[in-house]
PyMOL Python script that loads the backbone (N, CA, C, O; Angstrom):
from pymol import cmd

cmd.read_pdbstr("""\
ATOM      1  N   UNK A   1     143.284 101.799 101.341  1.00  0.00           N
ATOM      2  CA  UNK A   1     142.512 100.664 100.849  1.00  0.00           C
ATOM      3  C   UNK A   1     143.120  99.340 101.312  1.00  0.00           C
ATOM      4  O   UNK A   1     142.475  98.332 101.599  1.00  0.00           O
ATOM      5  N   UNK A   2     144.545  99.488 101.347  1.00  0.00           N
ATOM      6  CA  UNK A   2     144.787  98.215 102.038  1.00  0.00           C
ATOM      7  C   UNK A   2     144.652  97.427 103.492  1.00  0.00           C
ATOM      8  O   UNK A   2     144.884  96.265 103.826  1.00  0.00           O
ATOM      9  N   UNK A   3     144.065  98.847 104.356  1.00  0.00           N
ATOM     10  CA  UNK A   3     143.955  98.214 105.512  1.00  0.00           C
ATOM     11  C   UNK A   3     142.722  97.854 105.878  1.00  0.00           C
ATOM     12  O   UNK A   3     142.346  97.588 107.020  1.00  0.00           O
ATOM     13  N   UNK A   4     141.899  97.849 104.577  1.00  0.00           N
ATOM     14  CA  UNK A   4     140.257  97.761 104.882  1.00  0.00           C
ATOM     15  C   UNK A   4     140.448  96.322 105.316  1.00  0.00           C
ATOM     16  O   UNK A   4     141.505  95.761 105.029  1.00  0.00           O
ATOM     17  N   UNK A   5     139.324  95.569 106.110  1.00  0.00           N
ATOM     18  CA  UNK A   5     139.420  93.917 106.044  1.00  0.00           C
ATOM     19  C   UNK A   5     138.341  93.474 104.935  1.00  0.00           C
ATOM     20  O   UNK A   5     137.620  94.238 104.292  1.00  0.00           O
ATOM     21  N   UNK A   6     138.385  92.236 104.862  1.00  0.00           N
ATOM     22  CA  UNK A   6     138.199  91.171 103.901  1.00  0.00           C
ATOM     23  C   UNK A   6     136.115  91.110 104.274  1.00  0.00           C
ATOM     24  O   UNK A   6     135.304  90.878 103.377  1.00  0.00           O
ATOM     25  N   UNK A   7     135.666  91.415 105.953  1.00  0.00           N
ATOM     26  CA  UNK A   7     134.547  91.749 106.385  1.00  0.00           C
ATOM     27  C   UNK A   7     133.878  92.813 106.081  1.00  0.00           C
ATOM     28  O   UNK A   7     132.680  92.711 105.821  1.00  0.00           O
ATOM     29  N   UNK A   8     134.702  94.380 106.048  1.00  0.00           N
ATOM     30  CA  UNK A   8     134.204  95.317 105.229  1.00  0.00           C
ATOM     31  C   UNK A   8     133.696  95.300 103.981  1.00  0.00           C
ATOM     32  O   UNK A   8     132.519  95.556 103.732  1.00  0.00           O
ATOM     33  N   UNK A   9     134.843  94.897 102.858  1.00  0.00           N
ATOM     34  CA  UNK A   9     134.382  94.558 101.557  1.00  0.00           C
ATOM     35  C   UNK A   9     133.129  93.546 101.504  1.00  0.00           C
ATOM     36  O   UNK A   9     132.236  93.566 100.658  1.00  0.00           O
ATOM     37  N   UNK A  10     133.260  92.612 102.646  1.00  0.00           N
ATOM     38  CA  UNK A  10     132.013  92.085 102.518  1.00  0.00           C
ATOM     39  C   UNK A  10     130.938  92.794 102.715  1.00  0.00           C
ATOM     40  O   UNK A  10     130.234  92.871 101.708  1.00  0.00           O
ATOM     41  N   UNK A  11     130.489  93.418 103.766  1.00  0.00           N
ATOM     42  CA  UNK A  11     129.465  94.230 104.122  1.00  0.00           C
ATOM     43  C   UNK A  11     128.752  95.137 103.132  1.00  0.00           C
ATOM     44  O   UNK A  11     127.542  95.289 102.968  1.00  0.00           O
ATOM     45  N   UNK A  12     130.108  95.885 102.311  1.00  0.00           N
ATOM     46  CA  UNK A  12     129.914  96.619 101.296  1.00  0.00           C
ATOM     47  C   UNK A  12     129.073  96.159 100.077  1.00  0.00           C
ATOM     48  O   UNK A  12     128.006  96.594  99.643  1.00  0.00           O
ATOM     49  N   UNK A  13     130.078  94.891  99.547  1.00  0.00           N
ATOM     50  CA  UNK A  13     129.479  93.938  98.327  1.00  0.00           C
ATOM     51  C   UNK A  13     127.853  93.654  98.808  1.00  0.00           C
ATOM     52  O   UNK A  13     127.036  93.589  97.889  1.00  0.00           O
ATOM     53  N   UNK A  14     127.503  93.534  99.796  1.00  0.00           N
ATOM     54  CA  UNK A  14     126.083  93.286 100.348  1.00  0.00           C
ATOM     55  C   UNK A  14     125.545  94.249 100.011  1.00  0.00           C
ATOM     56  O   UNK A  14     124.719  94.034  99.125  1.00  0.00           O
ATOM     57  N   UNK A  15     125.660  95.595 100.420  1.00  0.00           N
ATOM     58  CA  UNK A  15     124.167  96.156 100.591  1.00  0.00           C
ATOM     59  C   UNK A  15     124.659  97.187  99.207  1.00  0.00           C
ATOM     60  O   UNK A  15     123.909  98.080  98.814  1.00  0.00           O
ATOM     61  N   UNK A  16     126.137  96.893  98.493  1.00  0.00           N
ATOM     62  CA  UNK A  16     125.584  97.485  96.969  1.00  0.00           C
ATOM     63  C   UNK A  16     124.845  96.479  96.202  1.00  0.00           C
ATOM     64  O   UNK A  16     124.010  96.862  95.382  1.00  0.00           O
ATOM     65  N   UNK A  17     125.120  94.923  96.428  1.00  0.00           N
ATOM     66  CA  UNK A  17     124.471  94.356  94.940  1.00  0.00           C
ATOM     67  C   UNK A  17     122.622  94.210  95.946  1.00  0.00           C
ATOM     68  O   UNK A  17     121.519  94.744  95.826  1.00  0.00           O
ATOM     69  N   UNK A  18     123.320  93.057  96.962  1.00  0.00           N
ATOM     70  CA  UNK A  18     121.476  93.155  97.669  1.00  0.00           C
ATOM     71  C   UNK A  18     120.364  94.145  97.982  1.00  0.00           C
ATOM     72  O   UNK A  18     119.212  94.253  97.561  1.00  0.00           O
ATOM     73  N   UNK A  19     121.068  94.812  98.836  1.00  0.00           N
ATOM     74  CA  UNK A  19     120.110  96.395  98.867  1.00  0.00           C
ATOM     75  C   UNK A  19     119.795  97.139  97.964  1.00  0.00           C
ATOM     76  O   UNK A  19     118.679  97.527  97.616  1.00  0.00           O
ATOM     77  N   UNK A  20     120.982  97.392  97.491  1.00  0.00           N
ATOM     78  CA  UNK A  20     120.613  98.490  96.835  1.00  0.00           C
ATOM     79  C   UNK A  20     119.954  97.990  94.708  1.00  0.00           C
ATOM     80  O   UNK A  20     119.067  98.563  94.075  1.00  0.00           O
ATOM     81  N   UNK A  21     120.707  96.981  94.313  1.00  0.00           N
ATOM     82  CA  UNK A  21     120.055  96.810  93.276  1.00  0.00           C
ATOM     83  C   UNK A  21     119.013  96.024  92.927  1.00  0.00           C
ATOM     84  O   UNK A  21     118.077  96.375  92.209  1.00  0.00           O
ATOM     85  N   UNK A  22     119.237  94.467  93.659  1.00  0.00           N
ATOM     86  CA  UNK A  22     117.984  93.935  93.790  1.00  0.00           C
ATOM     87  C   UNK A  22     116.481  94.252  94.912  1.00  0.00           C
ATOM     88  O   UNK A  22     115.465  93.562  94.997  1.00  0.00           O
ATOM     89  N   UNK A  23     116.769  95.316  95.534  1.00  0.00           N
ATOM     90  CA  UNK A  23     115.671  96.336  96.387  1.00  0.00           C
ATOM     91  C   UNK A  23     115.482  97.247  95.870  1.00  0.00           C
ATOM     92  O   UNK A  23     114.669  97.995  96.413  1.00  0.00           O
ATOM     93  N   UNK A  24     116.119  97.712  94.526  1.00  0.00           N
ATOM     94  CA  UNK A  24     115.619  97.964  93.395  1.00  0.00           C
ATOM     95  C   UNK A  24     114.376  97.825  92.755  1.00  0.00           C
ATOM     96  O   UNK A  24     113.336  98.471  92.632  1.00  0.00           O
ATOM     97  N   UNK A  25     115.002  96.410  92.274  1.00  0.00           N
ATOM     98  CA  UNK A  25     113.433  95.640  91.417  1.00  0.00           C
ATOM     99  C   UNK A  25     112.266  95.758  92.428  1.00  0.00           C
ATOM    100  O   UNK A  25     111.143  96.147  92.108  1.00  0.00           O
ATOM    101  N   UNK A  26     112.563  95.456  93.446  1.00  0.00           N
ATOM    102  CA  UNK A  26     111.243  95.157  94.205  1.00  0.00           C
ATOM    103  C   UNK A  26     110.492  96.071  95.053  1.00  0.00           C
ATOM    104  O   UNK A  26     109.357  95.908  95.500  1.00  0.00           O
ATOM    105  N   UNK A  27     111.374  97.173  95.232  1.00  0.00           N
ATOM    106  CA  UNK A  27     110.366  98.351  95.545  1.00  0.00           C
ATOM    107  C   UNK A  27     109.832  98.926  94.120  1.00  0.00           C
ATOM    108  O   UNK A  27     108.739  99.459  94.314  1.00  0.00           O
ATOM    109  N   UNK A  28     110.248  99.007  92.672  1.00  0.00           N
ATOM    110  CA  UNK A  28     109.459  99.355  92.142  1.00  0.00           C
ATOM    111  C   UNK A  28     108.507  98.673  91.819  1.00  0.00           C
ATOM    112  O   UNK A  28     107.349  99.092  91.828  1.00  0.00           O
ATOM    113  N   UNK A  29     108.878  97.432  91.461  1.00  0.00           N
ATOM    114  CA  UNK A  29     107.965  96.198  90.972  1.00  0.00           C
ATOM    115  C   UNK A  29     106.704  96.552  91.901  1.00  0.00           C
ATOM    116  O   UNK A  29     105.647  96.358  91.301  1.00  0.00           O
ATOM    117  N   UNK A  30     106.528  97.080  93.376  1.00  0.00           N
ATOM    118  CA  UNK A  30     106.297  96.349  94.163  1.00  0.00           C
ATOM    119  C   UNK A  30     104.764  98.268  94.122  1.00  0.00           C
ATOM    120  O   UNK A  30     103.579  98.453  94.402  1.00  0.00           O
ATOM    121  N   UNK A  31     105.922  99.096  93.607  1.00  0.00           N
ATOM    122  CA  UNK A  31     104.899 100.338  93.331  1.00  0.00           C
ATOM    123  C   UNK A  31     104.185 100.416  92.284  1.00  0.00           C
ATOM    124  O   UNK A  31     103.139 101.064  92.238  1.00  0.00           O
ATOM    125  N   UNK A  32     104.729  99.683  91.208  1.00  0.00           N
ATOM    126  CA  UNK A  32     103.946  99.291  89.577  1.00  0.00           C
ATOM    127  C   UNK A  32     102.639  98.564  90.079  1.00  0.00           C
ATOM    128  O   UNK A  32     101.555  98.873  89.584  1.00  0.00           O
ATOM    129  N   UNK A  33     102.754  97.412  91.253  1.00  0.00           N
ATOM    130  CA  UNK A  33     101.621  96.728  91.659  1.00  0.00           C
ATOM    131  C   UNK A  33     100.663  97.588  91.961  1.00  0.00           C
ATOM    132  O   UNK A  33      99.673  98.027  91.376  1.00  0.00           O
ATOM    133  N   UNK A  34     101.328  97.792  93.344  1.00  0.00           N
ATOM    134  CA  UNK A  34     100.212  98.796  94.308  1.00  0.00           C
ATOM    135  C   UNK A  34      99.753 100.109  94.317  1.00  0.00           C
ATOM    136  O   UNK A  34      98.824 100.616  94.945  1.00  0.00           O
ATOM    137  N   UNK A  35     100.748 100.703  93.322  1.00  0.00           N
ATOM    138  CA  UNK A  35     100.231 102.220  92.840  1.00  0.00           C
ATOM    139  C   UNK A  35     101.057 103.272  93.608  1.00  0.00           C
ATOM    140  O   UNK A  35     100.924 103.153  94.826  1.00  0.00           O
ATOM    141  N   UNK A  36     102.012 104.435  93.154  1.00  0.00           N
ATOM    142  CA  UNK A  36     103.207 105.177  93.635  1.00  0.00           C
ATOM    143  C   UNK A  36     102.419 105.789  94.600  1.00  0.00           C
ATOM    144  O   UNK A  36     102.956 105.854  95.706  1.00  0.00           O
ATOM    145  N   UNK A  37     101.214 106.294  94.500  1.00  0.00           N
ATOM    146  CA  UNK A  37     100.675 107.467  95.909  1.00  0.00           C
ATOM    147  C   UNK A  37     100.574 106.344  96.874  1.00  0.00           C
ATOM    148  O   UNK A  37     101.101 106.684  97.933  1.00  0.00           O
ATOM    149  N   UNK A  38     100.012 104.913  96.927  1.00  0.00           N
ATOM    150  CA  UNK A  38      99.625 104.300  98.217  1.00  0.00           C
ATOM    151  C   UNK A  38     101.214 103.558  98.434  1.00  0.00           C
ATOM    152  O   UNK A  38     101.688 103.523  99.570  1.00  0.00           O
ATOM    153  N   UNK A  39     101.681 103.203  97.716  1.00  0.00           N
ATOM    154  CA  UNK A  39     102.856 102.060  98.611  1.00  0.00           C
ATOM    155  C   UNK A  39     104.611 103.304  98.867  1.00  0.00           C
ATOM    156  O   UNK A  39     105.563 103.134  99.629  1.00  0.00           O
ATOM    157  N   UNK A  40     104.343 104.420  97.865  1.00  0.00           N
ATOM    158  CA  UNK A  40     105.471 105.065  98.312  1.00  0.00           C
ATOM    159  C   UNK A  40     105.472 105.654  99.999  1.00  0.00           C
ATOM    160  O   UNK A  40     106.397 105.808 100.796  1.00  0.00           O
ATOM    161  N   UNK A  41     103.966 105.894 100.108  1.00  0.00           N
ATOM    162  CA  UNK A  41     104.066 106.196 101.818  1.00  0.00           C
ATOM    163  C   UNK A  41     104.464 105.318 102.828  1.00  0.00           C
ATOM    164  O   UNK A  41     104.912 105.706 103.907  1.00  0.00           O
ATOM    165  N   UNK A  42     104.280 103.861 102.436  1.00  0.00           N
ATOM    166  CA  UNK A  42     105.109 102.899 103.383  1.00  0.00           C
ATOM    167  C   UNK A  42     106.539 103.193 103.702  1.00  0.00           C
ATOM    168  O   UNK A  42     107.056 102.736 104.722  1.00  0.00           O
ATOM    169  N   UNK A  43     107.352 104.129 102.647  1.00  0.00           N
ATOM    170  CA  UNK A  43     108.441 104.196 102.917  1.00  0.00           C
ATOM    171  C   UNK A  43     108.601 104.992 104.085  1.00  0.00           C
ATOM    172  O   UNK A  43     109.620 104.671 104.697  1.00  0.00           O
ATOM    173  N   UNK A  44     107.700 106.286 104.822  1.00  0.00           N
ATOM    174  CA  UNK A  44     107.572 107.065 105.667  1.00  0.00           C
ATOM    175  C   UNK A  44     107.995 106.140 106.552  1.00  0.00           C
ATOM    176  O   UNK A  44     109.112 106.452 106.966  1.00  0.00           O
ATOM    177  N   UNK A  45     107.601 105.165 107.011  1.00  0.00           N
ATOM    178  CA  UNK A  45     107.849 104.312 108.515  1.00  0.00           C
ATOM    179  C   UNK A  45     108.832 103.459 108.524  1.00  0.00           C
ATOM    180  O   UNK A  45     108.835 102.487 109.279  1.00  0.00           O
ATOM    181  N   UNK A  46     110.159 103.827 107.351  1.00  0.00           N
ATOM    182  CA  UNK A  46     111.324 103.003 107.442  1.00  0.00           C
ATOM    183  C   UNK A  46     112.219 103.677 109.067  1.00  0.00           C
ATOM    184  O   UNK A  46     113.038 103.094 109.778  1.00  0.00           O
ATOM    185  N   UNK A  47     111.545 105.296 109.223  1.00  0.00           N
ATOM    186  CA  UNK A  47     112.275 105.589 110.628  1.00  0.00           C
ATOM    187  C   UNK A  47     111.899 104.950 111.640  1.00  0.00           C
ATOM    188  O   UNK A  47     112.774 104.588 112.427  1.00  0.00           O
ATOM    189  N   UNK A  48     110.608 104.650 111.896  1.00  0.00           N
ATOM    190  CA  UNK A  48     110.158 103.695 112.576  1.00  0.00           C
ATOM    191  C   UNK A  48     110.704 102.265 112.943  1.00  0.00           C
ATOM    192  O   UNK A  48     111.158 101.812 113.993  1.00  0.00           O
ATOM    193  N   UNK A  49     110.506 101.745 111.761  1.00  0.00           N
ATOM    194  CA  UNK A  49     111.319 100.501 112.060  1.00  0.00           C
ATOM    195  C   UNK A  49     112.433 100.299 111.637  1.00  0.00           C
ATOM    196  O   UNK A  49     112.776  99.126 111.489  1.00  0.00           O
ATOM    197  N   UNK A  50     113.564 101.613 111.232  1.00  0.00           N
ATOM    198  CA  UNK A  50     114.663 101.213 111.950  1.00  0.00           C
ATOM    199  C   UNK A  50     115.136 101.668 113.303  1.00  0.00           C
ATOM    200  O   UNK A  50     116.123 101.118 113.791  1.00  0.00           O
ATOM    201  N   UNK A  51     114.409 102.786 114.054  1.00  0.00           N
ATOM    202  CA  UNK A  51     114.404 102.838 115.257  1.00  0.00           C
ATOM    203  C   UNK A  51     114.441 101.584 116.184  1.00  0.00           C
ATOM    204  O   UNK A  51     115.197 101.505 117.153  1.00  0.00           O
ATOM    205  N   UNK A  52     113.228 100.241 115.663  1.00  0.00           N
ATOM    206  CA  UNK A  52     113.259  99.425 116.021  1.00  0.00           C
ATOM    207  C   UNK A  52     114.292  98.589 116.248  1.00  0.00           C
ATOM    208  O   UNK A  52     114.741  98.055 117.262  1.00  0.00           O
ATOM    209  N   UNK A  53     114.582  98.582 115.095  1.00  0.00           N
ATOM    210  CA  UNK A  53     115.734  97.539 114.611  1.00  0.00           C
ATOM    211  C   UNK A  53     117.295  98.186 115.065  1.00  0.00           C
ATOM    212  O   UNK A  53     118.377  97.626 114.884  1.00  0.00           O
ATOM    213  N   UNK A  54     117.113  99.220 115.559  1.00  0.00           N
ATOM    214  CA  UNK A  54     118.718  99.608 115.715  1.00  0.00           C
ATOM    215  C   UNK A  54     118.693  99.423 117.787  1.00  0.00           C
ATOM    216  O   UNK A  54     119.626  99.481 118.589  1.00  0.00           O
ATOM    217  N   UNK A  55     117.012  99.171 118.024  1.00  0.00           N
ATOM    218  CA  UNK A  55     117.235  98.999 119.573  1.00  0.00           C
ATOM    219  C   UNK A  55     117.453  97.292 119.842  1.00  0.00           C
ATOM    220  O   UNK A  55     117.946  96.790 120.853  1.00  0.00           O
ATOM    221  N   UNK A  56     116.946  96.587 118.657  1.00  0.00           N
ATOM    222  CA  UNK A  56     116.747  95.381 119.192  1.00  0.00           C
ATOM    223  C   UNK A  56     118.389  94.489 118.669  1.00  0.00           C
ATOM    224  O   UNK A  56     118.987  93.624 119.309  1.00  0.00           O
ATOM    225  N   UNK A  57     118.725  95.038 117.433  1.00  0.00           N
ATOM    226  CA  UNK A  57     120.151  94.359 116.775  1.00  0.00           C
ATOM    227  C   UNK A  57     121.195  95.208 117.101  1.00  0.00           C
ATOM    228  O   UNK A  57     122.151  94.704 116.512  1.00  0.00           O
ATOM    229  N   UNK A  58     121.574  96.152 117.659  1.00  0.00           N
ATOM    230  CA  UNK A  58     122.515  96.947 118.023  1.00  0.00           C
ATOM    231  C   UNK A  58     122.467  97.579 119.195  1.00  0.00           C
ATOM    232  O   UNK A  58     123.334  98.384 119.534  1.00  0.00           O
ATOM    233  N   UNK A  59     121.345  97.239 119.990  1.00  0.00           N
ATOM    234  CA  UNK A  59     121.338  97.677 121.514  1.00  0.00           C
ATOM    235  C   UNK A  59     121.388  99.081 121.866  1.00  0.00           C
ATOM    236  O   UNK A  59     121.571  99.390 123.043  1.00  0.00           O
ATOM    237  N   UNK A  60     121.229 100.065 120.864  1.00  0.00           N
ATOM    238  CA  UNK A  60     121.097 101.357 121.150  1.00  0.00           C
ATOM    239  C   UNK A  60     120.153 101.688 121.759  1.00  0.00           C
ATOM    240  O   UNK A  60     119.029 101.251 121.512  1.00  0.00           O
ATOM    241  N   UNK A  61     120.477 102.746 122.923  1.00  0.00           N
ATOM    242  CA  UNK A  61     119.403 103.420 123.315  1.00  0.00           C
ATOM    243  C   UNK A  61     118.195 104.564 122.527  1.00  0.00           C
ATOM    244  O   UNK A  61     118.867 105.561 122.262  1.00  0.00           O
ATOM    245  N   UNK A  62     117.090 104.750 122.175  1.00  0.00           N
ATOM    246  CA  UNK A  62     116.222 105.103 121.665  1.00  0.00           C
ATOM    247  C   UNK A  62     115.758 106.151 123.085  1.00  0.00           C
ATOM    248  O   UNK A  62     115.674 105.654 124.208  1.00  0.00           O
ATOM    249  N   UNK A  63     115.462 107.757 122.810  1.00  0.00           N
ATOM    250  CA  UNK A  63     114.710 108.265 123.903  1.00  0.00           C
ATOM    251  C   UNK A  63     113.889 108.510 123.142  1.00  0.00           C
ATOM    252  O   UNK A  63     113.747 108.429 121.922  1.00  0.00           O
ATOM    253  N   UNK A  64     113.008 109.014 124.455  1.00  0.00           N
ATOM    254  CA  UNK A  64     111.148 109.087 124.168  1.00  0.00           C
ATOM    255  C   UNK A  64     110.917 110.374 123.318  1.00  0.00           C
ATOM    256  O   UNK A  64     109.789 110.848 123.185  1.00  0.00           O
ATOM    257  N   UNK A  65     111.900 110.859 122.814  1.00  0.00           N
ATOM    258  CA  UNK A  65     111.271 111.956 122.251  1.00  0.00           C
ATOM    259  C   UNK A  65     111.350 112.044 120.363  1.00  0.00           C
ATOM    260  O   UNK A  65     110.675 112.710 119.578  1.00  0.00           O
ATOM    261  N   UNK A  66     112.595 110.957 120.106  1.00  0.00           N
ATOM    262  CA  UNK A  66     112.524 110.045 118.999  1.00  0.00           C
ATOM    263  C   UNK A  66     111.399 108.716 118.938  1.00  0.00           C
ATOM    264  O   UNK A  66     111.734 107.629 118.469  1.00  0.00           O
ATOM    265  N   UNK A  67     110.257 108.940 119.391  1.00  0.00           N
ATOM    266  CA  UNK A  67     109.650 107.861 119.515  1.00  0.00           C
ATOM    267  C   UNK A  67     108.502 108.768 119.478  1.00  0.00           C
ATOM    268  O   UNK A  67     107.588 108.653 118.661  1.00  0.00           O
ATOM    269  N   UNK A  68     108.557 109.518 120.227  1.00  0.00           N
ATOM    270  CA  UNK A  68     107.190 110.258 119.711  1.00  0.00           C
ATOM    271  C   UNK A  68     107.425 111.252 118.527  1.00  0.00           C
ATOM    272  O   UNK A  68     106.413 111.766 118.050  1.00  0.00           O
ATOM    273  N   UNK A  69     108.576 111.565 118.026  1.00  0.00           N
ATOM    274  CA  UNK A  69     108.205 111.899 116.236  1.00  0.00           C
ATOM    275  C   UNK A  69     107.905 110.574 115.342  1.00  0.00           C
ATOM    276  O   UNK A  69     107.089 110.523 114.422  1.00  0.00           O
ATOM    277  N   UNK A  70     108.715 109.531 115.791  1.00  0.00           N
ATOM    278  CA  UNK A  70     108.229 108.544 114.807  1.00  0.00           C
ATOM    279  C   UNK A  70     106.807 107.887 114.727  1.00  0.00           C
ATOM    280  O   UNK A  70     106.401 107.259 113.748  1.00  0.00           O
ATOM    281  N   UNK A  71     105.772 108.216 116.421  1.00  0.00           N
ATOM    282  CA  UNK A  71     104.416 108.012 116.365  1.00  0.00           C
ATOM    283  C   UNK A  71     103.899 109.141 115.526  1.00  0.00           C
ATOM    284  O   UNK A  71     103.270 108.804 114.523  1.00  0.00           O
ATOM    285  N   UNK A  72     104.009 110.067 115.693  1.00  0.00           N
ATOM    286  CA  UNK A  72     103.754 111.441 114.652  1.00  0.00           C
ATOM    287  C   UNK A  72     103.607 110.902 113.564  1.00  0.00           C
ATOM    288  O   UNK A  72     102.499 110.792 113.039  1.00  0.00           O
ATOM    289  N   UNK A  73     105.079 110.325 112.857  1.00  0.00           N
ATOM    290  CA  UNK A  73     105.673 109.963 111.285  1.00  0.00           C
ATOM    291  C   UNK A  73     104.584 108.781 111.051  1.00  0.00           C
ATOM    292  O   UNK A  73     103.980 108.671 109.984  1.00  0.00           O
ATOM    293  N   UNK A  74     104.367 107.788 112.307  1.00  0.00           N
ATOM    294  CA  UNK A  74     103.306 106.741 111.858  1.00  0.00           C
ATOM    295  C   UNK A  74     101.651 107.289 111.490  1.00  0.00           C
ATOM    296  O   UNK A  74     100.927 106.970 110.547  1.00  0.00           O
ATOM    297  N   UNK A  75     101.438 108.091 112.467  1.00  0.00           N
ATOM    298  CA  UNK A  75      99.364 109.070 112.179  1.00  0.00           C
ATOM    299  C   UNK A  75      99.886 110.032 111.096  1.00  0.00           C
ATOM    300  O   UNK A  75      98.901 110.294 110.405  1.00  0.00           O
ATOM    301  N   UNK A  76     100.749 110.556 110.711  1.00  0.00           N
ATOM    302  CA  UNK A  76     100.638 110.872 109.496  1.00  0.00           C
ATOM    303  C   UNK A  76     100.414 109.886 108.040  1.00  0.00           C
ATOM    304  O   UNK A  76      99.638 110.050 107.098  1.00  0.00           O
ATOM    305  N   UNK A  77     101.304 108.954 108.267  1.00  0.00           N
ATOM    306  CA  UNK A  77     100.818 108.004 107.148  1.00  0.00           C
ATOM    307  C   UNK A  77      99.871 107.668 107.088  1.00  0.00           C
ATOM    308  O   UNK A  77      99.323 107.630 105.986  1.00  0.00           O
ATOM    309  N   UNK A  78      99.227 107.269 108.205  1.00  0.00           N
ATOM    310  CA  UNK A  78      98.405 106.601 108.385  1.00  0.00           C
ATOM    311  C   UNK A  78      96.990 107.828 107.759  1.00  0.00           C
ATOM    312  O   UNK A  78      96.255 107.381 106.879  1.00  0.00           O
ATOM    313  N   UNK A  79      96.780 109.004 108.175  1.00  0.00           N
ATOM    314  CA  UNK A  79      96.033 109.613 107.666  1.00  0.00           C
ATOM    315  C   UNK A  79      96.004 109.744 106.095  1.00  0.00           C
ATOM    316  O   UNK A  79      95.011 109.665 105.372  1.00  0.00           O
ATOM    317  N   UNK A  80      97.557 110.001 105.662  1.00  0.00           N
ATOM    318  CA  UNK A  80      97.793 109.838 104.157  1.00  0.00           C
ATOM    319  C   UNK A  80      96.987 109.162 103.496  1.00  0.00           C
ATOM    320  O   UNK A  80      96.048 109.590 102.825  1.00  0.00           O
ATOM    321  N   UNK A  81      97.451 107.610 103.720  1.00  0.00           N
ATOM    322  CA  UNK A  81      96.658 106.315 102.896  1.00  0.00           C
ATOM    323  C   UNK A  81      95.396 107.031 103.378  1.00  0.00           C
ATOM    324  O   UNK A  81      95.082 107.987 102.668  1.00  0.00           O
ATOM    325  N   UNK A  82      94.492 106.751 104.565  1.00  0.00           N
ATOM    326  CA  UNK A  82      93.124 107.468 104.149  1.00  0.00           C
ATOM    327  C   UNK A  82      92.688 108.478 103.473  1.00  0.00           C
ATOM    328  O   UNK A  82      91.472 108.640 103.368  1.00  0.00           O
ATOM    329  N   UNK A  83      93.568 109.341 102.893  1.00  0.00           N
ATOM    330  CA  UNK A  83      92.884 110.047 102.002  1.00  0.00           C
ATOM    331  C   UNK A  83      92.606 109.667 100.908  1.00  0.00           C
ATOM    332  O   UNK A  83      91.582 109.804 100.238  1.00  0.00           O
ATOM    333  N   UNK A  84      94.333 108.759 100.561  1.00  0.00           N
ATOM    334  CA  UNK A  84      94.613 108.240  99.178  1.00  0.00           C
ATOM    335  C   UNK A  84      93.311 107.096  98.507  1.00  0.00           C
ATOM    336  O   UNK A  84      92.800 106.932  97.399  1.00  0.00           O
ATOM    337  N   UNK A  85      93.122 106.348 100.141  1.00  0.00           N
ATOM    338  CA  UNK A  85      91.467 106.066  99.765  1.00  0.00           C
ATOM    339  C   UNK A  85      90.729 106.565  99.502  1.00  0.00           C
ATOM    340  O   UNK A  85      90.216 106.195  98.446  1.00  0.00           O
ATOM    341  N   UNK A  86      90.210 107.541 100.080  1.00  0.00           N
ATOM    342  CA  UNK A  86      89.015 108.464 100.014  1.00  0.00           C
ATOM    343  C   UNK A  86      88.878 108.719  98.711  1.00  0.00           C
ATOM    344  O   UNK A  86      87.819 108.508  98.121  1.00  0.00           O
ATOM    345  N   UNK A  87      90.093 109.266  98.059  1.00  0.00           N
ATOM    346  CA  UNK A  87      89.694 109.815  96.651  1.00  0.00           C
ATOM    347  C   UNK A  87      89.673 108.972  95.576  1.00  0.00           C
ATOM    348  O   UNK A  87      89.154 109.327  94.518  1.00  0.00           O
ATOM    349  N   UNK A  88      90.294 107.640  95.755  1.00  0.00           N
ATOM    350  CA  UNK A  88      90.323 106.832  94.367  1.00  0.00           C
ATOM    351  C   UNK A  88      89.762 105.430  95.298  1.00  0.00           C
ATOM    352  O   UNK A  88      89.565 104.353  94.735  1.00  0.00           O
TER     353      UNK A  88
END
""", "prot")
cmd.dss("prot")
cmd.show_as("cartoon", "prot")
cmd.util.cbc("prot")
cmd.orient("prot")
């Protein structure tokens, strides 16, 4: 523990109080609004866009074959919510 740096603990203190508790309130808040069957499927395309986000802020390479499960992961949702319409 002592050789952690002063940047780690920071990083840490971040995404326990920000992420994780106040993204808390607001993904539920945010499913109380919009209703658990339609807004919990948004969570499906967090692979998506962190695929994104790990090519554009961390410069990783992404191959095409992680890109076409995450188009998959996207027409599945996407069919989801249309049902979730369809029936209510």
């Amino acid at each position: 523990m002592a050789h952690v740096s002063w940047q780690a603990w920071g990083a840490f203190a971040y995404v326990a109080v920000l992420s994780q508790l106040l993204g808390f309130f607001f993904w539920y808040g945010g499913m109380a609004i919009g209703g658990v069957a339609r807004v919990s499927q948004v969570q499906l395309l967090q692979l998506f866009l962190t695929l994104i986000f790990a090519g554009l802020i961390n410069g990783e390479t992404v191959g095409a074959s992680t890109w076409i499960v995450a188009a998959v992961m996207v027409l599945i949702v996407a069919l989801g919510r249309g049902a979730v319409v369809l029936r209510g």
